[in-house]
Backbone as ProteinMPNN parsed JSONL, in Angstrom:
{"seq_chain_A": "XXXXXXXXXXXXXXXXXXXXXXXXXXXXXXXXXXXXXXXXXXXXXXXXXXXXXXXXXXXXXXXXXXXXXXXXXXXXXXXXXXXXXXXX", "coords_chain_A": {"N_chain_A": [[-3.434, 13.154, 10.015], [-1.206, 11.597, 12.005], [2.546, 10.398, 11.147], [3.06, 8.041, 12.386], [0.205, 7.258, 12.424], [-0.055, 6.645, 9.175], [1.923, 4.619, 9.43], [0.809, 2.104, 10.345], [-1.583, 2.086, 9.235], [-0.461, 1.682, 6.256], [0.786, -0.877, 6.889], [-1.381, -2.37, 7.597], [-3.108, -2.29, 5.007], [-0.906, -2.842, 3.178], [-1.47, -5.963, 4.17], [-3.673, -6.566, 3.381], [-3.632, -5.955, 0.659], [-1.76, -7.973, 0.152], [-3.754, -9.994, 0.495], [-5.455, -10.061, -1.752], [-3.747, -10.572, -3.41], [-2.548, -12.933, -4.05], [0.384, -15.132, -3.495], [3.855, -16.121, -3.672], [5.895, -13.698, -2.774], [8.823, -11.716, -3.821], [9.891, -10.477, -1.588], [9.697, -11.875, 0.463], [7.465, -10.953, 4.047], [8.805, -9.017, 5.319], [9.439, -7.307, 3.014], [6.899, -6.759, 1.464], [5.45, -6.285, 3.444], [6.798, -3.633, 3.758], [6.14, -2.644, 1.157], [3.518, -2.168, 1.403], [3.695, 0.21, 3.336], [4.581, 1.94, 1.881], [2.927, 2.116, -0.175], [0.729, 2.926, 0.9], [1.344, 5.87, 0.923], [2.027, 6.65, -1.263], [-0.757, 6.319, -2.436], [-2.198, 7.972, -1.164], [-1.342, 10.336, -1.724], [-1.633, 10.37, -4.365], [-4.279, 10.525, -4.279], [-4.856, 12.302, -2.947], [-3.447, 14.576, -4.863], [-5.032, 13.935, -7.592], [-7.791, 13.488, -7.435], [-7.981, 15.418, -5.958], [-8.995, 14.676, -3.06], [-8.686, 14.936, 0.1], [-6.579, 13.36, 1.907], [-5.214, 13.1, 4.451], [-6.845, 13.604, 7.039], [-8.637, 11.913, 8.469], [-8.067, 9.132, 9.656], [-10.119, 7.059, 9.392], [-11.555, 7.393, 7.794], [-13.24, 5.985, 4.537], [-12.547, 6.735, 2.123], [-9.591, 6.762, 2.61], [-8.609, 4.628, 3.316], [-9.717, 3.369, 0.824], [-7.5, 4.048, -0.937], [-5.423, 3.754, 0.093], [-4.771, 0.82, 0.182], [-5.015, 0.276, -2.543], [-2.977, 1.717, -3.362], [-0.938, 0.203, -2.108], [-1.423, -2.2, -3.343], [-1.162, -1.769, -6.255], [1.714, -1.33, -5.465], [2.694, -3.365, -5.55], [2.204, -5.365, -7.487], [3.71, -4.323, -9.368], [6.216, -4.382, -8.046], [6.266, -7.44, -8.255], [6.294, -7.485, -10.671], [9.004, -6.605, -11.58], [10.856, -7.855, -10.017], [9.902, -10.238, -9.719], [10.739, -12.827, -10.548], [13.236, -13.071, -10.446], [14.144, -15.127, -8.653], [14.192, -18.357, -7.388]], "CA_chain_A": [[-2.875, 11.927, 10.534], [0.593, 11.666, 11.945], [3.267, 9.057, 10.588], [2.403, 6.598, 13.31], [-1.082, 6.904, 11.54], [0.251, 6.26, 7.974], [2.657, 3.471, 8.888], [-0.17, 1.393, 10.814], [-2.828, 2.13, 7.932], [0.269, 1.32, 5.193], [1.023, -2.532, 7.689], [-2.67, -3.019, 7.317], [-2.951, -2.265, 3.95], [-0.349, -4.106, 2.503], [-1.511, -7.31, 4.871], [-5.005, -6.646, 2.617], [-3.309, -6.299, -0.532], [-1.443, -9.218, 0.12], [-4.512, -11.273, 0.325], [-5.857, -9.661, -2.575], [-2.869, -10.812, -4.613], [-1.951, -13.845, -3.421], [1.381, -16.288, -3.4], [5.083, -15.64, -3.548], [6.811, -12.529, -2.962], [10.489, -12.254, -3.95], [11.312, -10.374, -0.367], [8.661, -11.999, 1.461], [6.868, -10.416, 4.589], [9.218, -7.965, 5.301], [9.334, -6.338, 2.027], [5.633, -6.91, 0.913], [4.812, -4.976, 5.016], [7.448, -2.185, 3.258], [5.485, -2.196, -0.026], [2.218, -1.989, 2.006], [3.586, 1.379, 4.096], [4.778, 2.678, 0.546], [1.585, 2.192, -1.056], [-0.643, 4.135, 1.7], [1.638, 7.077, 1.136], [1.923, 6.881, -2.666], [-2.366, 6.11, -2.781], [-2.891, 8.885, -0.431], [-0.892, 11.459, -2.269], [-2.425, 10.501, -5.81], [-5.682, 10.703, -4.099], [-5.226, 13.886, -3.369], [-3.566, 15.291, -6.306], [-5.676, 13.28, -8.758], [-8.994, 13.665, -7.179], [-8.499, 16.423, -4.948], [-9.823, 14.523, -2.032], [-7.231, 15.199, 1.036], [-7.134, 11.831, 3.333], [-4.635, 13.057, 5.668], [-7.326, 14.135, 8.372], [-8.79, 10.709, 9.163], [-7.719, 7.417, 9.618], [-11.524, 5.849, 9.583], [-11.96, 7.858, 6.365], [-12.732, 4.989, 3.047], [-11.188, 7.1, 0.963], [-8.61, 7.031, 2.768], [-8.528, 3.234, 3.235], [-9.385, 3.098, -0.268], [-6.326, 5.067, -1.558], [-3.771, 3.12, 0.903], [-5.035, -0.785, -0.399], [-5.279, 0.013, -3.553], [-1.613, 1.834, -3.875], [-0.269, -0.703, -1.701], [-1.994, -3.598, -4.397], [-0.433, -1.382, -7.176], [3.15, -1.339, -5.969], [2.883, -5.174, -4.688], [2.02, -5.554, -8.494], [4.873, -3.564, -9.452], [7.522, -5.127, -7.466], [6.185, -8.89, -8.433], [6.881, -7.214, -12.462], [9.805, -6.457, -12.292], [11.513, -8.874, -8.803], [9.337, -11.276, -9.084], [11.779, -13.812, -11.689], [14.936, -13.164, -9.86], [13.999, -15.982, -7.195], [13.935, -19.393, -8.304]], "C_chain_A": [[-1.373, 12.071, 10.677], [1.015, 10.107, 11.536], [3.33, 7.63, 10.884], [0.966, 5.975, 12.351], [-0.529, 5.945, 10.26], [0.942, 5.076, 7.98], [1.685, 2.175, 9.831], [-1.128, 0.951, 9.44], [-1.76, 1.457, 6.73], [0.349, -0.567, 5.672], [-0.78, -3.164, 6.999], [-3.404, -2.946, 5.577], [-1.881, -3.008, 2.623], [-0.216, -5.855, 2.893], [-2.644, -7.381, 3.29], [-4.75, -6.738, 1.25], [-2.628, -7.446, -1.081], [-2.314, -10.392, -0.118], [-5.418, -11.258, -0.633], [-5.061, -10.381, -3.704], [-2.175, -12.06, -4.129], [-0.304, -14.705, -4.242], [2.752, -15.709, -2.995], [5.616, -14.661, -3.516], [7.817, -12.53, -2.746], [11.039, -11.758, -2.381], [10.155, -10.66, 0.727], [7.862, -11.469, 2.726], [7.082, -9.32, 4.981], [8.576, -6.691, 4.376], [7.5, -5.899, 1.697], [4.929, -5.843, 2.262], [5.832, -3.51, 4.543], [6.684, -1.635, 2.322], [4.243, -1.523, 0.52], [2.252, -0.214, 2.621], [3.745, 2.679, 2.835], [3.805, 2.934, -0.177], [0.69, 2.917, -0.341], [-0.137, 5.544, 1.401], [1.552, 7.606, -0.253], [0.096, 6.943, -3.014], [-2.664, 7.552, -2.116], [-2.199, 10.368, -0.762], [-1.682, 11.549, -3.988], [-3.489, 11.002, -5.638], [-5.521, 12.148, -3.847], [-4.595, 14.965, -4.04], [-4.128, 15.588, -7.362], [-7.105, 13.519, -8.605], [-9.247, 14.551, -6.394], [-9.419, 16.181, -3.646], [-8.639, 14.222, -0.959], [-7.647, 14.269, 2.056], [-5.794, 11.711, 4.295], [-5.358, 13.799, 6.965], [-7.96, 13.112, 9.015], [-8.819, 9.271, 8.752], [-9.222, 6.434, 9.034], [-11.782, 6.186, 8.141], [-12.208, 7.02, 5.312], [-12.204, 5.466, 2.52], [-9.738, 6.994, 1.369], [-7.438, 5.421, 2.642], [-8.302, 2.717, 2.088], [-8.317, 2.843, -1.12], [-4.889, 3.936, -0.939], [-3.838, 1.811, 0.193], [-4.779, -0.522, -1.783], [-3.355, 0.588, -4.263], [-0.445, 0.71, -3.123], [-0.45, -2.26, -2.957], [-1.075, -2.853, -5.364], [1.369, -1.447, -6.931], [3.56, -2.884, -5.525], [2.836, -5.657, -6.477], [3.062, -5.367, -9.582], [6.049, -4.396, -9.419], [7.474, -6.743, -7.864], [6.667, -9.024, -10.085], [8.432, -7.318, -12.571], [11.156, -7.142, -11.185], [11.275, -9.6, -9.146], [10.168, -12.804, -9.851], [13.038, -14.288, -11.206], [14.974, -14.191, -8.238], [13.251, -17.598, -7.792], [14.235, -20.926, -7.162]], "O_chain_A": [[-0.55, 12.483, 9.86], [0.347, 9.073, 11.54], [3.512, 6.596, 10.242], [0.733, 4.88, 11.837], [-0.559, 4.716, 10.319], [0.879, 4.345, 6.992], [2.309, 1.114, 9.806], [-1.289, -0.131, 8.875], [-2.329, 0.53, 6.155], [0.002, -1.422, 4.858], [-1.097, -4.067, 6.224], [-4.255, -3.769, 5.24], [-2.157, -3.503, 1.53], [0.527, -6.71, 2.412], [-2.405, -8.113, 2.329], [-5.459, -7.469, 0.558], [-2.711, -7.891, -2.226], [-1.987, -11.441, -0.671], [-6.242, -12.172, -0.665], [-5.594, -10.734, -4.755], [-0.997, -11.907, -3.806], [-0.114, -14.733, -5.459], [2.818, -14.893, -2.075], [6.095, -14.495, -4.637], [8.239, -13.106, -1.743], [12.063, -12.203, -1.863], [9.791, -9.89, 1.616], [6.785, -11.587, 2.141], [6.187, -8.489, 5.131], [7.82, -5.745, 4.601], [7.077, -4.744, 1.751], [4.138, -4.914, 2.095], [5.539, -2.414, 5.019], [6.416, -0.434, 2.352], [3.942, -0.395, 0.128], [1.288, 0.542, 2.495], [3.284, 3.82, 2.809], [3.765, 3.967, -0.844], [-0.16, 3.564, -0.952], [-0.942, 6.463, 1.547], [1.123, 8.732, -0.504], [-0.246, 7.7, -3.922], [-3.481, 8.249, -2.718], [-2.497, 11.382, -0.132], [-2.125, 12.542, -4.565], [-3.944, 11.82, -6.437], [-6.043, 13.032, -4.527], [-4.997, 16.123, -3.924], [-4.099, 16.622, -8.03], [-7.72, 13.769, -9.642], [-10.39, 14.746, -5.982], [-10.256, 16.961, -3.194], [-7.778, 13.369, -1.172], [-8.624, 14.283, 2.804], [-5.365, 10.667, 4.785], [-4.708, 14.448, 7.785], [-7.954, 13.229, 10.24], [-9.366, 8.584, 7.889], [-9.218, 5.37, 8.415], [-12.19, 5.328, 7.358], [-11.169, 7.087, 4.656], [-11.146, 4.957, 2.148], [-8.814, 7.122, 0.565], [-6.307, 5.181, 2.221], [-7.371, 1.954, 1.829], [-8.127, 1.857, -1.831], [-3.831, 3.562, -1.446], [-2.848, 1.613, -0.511], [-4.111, -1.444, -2.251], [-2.725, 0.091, -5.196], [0.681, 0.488, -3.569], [0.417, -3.098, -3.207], [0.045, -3.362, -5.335], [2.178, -1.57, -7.851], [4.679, -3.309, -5.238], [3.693, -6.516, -6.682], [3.223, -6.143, -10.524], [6.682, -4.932, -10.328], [8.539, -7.357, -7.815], [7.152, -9.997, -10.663], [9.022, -7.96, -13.44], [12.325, -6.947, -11.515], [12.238, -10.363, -9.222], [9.875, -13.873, -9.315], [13.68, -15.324, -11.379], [15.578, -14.016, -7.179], [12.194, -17.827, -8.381], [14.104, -22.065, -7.611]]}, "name": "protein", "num_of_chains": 1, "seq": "XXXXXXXXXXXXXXXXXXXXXXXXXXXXXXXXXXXXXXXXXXXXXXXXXXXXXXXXXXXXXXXXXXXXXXXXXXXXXXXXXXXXXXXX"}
């Protein structure tokens, strides 16, 4: 997959983790569509360090889907720890 790939799959992935985790985010749609492109690249490198399953050859792939939602949910989780206070 080229970078076009990854930052499409990361947009759609942090829309999904968004609605997974719902309400306020301190840098609202922007940031939370940044967290989202951050989290497909961080999910899809664990995945294949951690499990040895390599999900840069297709987009349609679940694992690959898997890997992007779920590191996009983890750093949306992240950023609400340790932002999420400083907005009042």
């Amino acid at each position: 997959m080229g970078i076009v790939s990854w930052i499409i799959l990361g947009l759609i992935a942090g829309a999904i983790a968004k609605i997974l985790l719902p309400g306020r985010d301190p840098g609202g749609f922007v940031v939370t569509t940044l967290i989202g492109i951050a989290g497909s690249f961080v999910g899809g490198w664990l995945s294949s360090t951690f499990l040895h399953h390599s999900v840069a050859k297709h987009f349609w792939d679940p694992a690959t889907w898997g890997s992007a939602i779920v590191g996009a949910f983890v750093l949306l989780v992240l950023y609400r720890i340790f932002f999420g206070n400083s907005r009042n």
